[in-house]
DSSP file (Angstrom, degrees, kcal/mol; ACC not computed):
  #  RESIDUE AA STRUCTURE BP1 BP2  ACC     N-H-->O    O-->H-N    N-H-->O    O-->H-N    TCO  KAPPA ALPHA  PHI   PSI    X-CA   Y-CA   Z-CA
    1    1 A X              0   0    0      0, 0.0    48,-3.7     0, 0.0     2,-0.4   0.000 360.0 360.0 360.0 132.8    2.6   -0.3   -2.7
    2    2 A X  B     +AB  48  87A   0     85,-3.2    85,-1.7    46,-0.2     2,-0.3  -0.906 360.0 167.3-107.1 136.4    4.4    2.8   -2.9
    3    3 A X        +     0   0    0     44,-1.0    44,-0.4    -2,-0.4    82,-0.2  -0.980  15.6 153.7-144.7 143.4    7.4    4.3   -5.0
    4    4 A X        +     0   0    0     80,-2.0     2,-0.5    -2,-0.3    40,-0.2   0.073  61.4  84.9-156.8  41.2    9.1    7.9   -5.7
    5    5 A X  S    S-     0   0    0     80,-0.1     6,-0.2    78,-0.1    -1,-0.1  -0.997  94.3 -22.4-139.6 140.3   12.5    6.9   -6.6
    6    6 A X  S    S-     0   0    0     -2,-0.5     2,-1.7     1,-0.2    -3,-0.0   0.006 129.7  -1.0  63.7-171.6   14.0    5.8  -10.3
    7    7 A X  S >> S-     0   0    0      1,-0.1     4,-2.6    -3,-0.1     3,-1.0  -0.266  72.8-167.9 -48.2  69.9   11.2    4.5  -12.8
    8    8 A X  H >> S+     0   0    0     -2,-1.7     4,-1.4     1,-0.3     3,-0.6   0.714  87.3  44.4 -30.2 -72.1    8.4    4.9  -10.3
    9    9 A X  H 3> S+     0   0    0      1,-0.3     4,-2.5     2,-0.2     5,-0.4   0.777 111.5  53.8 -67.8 -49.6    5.9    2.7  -12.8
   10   10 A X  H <> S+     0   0    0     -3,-1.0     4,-2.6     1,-0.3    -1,-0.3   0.927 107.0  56.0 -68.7 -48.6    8.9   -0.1  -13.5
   11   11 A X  H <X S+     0   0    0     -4,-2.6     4,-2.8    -3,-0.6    -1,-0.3   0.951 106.5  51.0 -31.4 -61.9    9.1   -0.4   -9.5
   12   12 A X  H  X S+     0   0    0     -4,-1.4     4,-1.5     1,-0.3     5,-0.4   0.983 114.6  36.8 -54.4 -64.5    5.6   -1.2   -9.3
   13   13 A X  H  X S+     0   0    0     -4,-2.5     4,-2.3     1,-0.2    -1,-0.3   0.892 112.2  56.3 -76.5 -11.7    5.5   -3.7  -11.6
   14   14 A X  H  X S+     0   0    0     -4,-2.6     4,-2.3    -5,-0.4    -1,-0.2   0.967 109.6  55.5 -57.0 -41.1    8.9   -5.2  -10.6
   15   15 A X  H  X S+     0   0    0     -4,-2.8     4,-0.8    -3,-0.3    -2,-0.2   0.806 104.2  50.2 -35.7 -60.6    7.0   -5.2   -7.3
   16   16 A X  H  X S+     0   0    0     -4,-1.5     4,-0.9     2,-0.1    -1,-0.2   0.630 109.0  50.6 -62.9 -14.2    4.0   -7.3   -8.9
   17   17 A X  H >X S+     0   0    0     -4,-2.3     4,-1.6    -5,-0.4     3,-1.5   0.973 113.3  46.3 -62.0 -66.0    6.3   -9.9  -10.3
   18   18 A X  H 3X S+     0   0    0     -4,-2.3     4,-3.2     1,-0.3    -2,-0.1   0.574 115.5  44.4  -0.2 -56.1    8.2  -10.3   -6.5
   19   19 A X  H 3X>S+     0   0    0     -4,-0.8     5,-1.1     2,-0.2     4,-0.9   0.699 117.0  47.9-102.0 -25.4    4.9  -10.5   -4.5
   20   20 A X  H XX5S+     0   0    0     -3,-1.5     3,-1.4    -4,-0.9     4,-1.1   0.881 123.3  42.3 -55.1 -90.4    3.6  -13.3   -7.8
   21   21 A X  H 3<5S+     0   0    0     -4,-1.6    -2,-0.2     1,-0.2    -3,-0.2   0.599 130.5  17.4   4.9 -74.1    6.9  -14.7   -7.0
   22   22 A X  H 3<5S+     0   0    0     -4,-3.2    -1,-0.2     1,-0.1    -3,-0.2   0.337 126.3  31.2-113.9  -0.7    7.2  -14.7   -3.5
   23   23 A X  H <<5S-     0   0    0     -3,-1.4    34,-0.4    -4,-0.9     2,-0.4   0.602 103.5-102.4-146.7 -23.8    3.6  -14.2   -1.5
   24   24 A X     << -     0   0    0     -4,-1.1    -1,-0.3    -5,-1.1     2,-0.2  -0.993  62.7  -8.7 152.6-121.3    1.2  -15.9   -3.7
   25   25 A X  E     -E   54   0B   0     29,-1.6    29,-2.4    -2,-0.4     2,-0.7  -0.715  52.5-144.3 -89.5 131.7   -1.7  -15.1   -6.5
   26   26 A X  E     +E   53   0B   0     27,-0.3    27,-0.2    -2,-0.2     3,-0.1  -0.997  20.6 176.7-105.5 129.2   -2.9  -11.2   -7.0
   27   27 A X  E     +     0   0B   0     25,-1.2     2,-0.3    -2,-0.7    26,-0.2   0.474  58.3  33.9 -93.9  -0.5   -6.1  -11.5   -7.6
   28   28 A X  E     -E   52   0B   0     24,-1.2    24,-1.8     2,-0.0     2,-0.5  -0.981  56.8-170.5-128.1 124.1   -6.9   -7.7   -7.8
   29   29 A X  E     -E   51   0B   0     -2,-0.3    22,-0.2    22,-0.2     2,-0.2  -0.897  14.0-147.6-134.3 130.5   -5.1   -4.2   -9.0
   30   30 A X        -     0   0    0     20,-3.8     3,-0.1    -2,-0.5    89,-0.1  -0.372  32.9-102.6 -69.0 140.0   -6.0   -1.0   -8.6
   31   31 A X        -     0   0    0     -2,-0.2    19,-0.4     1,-0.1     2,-0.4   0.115  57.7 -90.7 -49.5 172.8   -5.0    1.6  -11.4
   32   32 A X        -     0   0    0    120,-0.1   120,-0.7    17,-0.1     2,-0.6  -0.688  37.6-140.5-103.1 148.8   -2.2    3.4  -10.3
   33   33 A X  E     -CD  48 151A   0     15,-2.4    15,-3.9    -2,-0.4     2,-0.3  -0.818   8.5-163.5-129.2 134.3   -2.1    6.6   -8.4
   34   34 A X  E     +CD  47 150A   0    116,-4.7   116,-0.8    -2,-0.6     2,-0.3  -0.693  27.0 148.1 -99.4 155.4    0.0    9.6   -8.5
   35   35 A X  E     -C   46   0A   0     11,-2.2    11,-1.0    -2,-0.3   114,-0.1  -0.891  51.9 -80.7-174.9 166.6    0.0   12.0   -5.6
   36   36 A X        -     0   0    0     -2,-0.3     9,-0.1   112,-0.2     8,-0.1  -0.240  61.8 -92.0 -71.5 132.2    2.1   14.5   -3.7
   37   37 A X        -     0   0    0      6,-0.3     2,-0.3     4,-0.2    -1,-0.1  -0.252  48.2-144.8 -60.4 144.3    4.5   12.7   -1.0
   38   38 A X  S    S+     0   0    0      2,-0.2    -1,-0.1     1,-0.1    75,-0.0  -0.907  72.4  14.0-131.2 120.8    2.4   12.7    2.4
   39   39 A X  S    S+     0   0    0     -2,-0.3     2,-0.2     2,-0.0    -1,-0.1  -0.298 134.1  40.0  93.7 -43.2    4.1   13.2    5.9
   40   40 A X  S    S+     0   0    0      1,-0.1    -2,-0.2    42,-0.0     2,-0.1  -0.507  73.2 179.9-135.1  73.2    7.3   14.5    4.5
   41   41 A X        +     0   0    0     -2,-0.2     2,-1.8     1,-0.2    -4,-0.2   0.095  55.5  75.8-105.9   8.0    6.4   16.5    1.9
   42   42 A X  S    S+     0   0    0     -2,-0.1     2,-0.3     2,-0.0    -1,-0.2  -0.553  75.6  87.6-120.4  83.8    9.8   17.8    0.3
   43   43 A X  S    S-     0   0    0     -2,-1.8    -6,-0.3    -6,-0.1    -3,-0.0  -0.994  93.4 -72.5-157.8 164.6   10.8   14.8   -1.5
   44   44 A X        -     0   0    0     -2,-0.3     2,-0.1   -40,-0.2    -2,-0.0  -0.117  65.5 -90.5 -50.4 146.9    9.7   13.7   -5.6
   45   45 A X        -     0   0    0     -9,-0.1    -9,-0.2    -8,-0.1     2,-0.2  -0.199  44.0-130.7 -53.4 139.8    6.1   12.6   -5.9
   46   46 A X  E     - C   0  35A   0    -11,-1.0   -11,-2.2   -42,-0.1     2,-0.5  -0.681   2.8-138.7-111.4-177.6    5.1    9.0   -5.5
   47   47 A X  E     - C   0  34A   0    -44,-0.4   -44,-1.0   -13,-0.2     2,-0.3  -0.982  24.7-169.7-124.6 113.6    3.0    6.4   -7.3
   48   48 A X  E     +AC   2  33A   0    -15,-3.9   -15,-2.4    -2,-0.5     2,-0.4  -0.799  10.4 176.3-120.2 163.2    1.0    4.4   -5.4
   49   49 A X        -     0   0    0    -48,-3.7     2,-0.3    -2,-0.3   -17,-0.1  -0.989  19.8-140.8-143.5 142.1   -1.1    1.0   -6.1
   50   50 A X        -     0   0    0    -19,-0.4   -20,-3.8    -2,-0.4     2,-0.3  -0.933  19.6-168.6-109.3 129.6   -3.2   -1.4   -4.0
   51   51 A X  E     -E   29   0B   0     -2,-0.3     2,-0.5   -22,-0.2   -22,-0.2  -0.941  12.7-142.3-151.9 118.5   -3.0   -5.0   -4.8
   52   52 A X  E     -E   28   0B   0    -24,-1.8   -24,-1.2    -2,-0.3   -25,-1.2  -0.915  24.2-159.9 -89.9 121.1   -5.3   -7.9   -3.5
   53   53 A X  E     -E   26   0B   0     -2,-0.5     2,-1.2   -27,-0.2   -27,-0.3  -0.809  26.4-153.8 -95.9 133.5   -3.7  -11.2   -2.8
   54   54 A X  E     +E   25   0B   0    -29,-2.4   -29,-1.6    -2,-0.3     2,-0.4  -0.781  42.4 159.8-102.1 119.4   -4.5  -14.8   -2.4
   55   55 A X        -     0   0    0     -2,-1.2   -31,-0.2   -31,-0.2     7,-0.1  -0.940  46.0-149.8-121.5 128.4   -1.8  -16.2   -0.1
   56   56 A X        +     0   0    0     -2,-0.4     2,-0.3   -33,-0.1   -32,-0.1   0.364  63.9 106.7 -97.1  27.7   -1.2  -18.9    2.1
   57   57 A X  S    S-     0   0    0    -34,-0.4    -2,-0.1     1,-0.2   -34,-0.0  -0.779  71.4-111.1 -70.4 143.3    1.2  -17.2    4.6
   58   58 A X     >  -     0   0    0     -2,-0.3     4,-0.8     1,-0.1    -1,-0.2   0.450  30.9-103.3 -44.8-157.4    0.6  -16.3    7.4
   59   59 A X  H  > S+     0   0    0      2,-0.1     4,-3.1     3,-0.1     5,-0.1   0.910 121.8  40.4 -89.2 -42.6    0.3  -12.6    8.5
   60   60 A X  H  > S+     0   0    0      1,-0.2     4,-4.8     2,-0.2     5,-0.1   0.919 118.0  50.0 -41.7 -58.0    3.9  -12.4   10.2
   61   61 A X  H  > S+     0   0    0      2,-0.2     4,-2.2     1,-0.2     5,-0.2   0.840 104.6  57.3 -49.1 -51.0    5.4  -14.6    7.4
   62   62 A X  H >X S+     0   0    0     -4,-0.8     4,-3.1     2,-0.2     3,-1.0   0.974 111.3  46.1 -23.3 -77.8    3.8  -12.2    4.7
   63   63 A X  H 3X S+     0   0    0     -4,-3.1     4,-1.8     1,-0.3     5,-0.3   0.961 107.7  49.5 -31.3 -73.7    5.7   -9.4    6.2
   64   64 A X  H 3< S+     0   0    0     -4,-4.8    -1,-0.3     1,-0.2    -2,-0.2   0.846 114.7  45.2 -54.0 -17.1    8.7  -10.7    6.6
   65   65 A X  H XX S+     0   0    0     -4,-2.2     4,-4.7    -3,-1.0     3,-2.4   0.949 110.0  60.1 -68.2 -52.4    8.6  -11.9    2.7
   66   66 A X  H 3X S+     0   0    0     -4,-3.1     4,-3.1     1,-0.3    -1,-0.2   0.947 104.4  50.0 -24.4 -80.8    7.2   -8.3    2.0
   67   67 A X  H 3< S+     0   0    0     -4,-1.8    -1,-0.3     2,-0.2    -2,-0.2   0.348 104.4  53.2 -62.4   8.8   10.6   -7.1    3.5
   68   68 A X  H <> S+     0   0    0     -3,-2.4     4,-4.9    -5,-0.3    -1,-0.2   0.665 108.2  63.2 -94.2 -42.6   13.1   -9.2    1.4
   69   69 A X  H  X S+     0   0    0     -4,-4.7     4,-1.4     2,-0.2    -2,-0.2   0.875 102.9  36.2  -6.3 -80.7   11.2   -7.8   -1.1
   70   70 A X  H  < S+     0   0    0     -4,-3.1    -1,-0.2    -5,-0.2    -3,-0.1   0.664 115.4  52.6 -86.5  -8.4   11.9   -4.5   -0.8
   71   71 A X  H >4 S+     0   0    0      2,-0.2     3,-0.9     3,-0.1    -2,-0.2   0.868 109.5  53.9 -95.8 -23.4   15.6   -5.0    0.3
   72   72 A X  H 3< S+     0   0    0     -4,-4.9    -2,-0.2     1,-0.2    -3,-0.2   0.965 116.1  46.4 -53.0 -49.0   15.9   -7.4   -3.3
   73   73 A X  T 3< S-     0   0    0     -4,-1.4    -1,-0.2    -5,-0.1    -2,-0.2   0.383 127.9-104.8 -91.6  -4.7   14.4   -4.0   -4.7
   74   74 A X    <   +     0   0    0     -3,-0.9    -3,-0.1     1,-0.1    -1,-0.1  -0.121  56.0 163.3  95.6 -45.3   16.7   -1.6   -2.9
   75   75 A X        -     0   0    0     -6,-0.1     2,-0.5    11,-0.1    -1,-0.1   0.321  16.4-170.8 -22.3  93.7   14.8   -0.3   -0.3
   76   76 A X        -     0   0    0      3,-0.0     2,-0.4     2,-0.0     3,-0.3  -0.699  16.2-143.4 -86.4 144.5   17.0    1.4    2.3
   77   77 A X        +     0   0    0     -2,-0.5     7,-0.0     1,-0.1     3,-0.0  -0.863  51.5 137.0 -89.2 136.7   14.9    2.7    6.0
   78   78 A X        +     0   0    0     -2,-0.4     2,-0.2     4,-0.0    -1,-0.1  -0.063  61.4  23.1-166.4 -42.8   16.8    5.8    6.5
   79   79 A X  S    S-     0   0    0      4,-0.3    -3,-0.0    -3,-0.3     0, 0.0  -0.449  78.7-104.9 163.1 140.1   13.8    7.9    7.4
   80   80 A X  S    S-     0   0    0      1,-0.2    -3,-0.0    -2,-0.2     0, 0.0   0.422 111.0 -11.4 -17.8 111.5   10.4    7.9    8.7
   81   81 A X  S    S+     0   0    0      1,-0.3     2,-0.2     2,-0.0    -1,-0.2   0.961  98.0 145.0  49.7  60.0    8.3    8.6    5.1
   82   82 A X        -     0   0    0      1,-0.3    -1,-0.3   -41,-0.0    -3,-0.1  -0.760  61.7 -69.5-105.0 164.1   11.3    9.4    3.3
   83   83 A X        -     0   0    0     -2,-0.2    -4,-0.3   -43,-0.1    -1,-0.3   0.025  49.3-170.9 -56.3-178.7   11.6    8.3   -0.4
   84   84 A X        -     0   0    0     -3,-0.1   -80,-2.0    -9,-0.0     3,-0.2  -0.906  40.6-134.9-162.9 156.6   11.9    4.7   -1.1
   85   85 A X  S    S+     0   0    0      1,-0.4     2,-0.3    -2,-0.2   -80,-0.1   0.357 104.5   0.5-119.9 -15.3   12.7    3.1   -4.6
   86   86 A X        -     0   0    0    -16,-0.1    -1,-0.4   -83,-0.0     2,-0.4  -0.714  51.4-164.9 170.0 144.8    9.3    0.8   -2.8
   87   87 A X  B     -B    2   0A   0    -85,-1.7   -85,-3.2    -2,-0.3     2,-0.3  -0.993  11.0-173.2-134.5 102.9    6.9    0.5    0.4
   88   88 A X        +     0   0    0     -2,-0.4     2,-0.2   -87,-0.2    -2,-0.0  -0.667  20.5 174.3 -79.7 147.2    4.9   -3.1    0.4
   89   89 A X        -     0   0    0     -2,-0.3     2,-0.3     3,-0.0     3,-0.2  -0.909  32.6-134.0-134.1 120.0    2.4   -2.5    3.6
   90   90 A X        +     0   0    0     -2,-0.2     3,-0.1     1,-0.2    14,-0.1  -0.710  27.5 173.0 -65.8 149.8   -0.2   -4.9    4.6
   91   91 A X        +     0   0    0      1,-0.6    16,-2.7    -2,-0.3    15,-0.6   0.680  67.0  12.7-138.2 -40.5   -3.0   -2.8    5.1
   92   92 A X        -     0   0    0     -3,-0.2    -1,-0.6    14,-0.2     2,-0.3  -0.986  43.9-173.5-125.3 151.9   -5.6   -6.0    5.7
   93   93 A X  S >  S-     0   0    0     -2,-0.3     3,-1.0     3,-0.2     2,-0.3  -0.791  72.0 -56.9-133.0  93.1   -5.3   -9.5    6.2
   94   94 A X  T 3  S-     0   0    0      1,-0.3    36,-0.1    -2,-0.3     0, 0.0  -0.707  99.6 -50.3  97.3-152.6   -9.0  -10.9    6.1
   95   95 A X  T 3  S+     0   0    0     -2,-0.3    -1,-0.3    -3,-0.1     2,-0.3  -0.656 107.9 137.5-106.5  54.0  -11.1   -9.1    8.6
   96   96 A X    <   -     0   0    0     -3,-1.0     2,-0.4     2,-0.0    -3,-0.2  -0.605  40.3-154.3 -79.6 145.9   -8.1  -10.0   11.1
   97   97 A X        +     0   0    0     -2,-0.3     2,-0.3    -5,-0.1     9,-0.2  -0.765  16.1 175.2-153.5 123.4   -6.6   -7.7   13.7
   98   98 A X  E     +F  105   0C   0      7,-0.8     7,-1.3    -2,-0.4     2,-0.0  -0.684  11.4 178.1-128.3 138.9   -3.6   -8.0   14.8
   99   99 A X  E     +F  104   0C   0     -2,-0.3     5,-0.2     5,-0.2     2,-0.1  -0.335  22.7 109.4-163.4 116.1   -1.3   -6.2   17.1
  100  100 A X  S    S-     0   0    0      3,-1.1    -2,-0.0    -2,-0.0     0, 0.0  -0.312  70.3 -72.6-137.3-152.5    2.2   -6.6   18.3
  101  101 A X  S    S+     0   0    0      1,-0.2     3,-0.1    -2,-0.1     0, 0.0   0.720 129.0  38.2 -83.5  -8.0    5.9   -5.5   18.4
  102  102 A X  S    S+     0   0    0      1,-0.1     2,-0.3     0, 0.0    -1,-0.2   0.777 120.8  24.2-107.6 -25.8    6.2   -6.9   15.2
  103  103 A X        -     0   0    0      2,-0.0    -3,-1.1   -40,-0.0     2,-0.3  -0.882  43.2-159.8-145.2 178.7    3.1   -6.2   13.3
  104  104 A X  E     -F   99   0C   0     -2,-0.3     2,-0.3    -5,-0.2    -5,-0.2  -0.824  23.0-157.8-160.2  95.8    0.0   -3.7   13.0
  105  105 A X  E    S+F   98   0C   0     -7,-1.3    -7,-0.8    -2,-0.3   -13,-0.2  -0.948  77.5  46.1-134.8 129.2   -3.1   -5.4   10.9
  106  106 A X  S    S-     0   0    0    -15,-0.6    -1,-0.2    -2,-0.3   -14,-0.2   0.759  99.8-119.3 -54.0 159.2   -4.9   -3.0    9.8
  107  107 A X    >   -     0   0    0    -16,-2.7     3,-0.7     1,-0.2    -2,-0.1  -0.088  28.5-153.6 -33.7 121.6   -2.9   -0.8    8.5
  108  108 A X  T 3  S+     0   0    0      1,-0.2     3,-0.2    -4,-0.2    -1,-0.2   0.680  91.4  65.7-100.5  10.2   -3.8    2.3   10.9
  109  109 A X  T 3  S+     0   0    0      1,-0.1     4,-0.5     2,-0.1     3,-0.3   0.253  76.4 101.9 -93.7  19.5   -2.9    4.8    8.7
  110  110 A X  S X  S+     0   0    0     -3,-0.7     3,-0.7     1,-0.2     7,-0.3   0.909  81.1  40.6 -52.2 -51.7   -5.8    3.5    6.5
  111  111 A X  T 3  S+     0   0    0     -3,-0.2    33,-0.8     1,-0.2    34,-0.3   0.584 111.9  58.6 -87.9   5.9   -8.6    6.3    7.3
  112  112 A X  T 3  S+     0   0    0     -3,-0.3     2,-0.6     1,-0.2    -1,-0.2   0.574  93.2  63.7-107.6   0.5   -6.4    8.8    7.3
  113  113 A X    X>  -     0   0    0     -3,-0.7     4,-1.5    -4,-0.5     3,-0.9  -0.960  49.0-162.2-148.2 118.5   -4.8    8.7    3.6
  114  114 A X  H 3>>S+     0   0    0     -2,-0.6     4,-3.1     1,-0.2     5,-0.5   0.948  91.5  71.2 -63.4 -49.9   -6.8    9.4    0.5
  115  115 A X  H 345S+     0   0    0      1,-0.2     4,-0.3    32,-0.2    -1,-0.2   0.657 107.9  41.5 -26.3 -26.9   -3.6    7.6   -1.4
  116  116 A X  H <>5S+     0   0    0     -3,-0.9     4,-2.0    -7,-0.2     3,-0.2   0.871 110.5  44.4 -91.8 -70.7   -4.9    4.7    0.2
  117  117 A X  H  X5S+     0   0    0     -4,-1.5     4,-3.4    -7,-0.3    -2,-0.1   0.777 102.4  62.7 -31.9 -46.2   -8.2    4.5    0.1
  118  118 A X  H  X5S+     0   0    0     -4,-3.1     4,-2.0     1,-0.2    -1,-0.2   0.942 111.7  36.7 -56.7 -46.3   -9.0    5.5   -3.4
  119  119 A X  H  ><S+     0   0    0     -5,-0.5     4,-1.6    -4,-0.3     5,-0.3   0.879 117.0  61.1 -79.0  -7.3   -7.2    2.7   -5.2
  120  120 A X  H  < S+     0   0    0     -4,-2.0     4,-0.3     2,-0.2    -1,-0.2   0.696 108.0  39.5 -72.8 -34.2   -8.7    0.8   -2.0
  121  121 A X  H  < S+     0   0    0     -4,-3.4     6,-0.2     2,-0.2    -2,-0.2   0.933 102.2  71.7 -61.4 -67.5  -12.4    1.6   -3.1
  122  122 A X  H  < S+     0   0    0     -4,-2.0     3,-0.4     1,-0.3    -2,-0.2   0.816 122.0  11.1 -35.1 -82.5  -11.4    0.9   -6.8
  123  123 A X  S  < S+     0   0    0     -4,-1.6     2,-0.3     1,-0.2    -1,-0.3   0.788 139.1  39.2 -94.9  -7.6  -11.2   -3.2   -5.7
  124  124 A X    >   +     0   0    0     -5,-0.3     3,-0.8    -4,-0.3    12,-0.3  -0.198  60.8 142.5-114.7  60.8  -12.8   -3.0   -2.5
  125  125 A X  T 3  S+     0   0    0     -3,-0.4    12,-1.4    -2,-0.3    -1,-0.1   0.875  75.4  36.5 -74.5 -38.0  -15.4   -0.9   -2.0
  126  126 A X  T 3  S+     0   0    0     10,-0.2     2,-0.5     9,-0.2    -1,-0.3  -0.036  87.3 136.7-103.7   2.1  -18.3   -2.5    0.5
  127  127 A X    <   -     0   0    0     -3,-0.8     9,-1.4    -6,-0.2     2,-0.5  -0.628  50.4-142.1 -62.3 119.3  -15.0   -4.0    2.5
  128  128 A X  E     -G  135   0D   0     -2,-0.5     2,-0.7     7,-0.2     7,-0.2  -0.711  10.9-119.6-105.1 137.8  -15.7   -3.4    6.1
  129  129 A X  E  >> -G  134   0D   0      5,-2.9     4,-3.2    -2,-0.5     5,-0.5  -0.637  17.4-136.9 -75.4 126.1  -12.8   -2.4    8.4
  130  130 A X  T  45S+     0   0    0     -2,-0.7    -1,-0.2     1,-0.3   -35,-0.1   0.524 102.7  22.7 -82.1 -17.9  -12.6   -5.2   11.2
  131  131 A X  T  45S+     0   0    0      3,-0.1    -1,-0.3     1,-0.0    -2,-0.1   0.913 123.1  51.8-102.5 -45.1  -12.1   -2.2   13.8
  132  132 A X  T  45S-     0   0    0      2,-0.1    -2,-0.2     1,-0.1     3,-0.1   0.718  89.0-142.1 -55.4 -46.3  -13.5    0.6   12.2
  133  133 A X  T  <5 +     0   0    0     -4,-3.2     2,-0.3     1,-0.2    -3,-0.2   0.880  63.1 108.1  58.2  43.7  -16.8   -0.8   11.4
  134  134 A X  E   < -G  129   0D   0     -5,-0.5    -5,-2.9    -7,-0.1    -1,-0.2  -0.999  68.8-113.4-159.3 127.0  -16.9    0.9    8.2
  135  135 A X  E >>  -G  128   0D   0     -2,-0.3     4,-2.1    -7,-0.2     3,-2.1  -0.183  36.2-113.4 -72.7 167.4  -16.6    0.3    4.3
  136  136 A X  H 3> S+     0   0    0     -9,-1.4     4,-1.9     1,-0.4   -10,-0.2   0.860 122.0  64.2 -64.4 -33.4  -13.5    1.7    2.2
  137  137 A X  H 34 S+     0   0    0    -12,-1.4    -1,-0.4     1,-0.3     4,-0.3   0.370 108.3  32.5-105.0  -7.8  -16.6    3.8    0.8
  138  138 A X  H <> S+     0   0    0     -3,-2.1     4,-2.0     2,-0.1    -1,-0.3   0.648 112.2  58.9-117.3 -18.3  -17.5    5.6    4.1
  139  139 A X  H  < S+     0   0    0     -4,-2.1    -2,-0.2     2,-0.2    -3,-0.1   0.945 109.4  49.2 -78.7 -51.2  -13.8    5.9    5.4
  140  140 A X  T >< S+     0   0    0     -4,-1.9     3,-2.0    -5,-0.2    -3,-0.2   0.978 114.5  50.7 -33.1 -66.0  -13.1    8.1    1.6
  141  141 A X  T 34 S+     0   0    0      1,-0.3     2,-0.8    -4,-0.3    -2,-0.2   0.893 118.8  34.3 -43.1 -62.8  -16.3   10.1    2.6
  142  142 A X  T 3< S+     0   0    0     -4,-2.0    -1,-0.3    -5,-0.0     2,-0.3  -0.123  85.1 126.2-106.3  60.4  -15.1   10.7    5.4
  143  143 A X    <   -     0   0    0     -3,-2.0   -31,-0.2    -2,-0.8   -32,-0.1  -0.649  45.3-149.9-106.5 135.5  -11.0   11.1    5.2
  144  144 A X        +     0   0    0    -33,-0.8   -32,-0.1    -2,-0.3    -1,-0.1   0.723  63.3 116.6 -88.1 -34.8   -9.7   14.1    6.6
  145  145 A X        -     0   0    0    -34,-0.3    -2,-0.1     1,-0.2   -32,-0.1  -0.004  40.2-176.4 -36.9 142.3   -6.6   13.9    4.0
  146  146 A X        +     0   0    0      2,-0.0     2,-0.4     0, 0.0    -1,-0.2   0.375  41.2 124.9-104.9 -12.4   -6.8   17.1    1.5
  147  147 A X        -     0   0    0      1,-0.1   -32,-0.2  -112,-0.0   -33,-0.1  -0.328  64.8-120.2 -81.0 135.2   -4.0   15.9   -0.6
  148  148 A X        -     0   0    0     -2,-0.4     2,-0.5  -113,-0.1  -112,-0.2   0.209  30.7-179.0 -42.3 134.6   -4.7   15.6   -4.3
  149  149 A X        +     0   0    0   -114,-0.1     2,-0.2   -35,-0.0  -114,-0.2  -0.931   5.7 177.7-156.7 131.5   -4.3   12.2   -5.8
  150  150 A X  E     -D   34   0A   0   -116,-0.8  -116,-4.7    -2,-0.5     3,-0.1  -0.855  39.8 -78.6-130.1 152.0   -4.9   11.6   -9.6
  151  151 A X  E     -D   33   0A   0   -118,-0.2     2,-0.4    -2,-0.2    -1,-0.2   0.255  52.0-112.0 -48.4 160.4   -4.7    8.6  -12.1
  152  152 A X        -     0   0    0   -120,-0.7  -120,-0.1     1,-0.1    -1,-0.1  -0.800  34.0-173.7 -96.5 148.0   -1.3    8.0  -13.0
  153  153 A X        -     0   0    0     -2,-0.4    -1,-0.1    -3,-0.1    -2,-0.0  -0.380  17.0-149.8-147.1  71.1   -0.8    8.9  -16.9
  154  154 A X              0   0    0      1,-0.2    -2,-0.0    -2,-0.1     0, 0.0   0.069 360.0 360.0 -55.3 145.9    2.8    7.8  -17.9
  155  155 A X              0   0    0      0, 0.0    -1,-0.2     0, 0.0     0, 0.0   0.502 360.0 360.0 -71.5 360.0    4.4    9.7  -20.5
């Protein structure tokens, strides 16, 4: 989950009620993580958090629940890694892999974004990626990302 718009922290957890709500049980969350916006970099900083679920939707179904979600929340698409008031992503479902017009399982910006990884490590660590062949703990190591990403510490 991602936010950099309004009461970043209140997003998030508006987020966890929604996805309780609407997608099933979190059994896991990672502390929350602040870093500098990534791909489009002249926009407020976001707070992002990674969030394990136990669900019985499918992966398609997820999504689409995901995206009522974020339009209940506000979330306008306007442009490519532009702010967002919130960004749900599946990033895994299972060791599943999936790809079509509709969906991308894993996430494939996963080895490439520390934002991700960190809070990813945090509940997953020895999780191996179904393509990759690699835990959340060797993908960090070895992450080309440079951008800084620190604990969130609301004021």
């Amino acid at each position: 989950m991602g936010t950099n718009l309004g009461k970043r922290d209140i997003n998030l957890s508006m987020a966890r009620a929604h996805l309780g709500e609407k997608t099933g049980t979190i059994l896991y969350a990672s502390k929350i993580y602040e870093t500098a916006a990534w791909g489009k970099e002249d926009q407020p900083d976001f707070l992002n958090q990674v969030i394990m679920l136990k669900t019985h939707l499918n992966p398609r179904t997820l999504l689409k629940n995901l995206q009522e979600i974020e339009s209940i929340m506000g979330r306008q698409r306007k442009i490519k890694w532009g702010e967002r008031i919130i960004d749900l992503d599946i990033l895994f479902y299972e060791d599943e892999v999936i790809h079509d017009e509709f969906i991308t399982i894993p996430h494939t910006g996963i080895p490439f974004r520390k934002f991700t990884l960190l809070p990813l490590q945090e509940i997953a660590p020895k999780f191996v990626h179904p393509v990759l062949k690699k835990t959340i703990n060797q993908l960090l190591t070895e992450c080309p990302d440079e951008l800084e990403v620190w604990p969130y510490l609301p004021s």
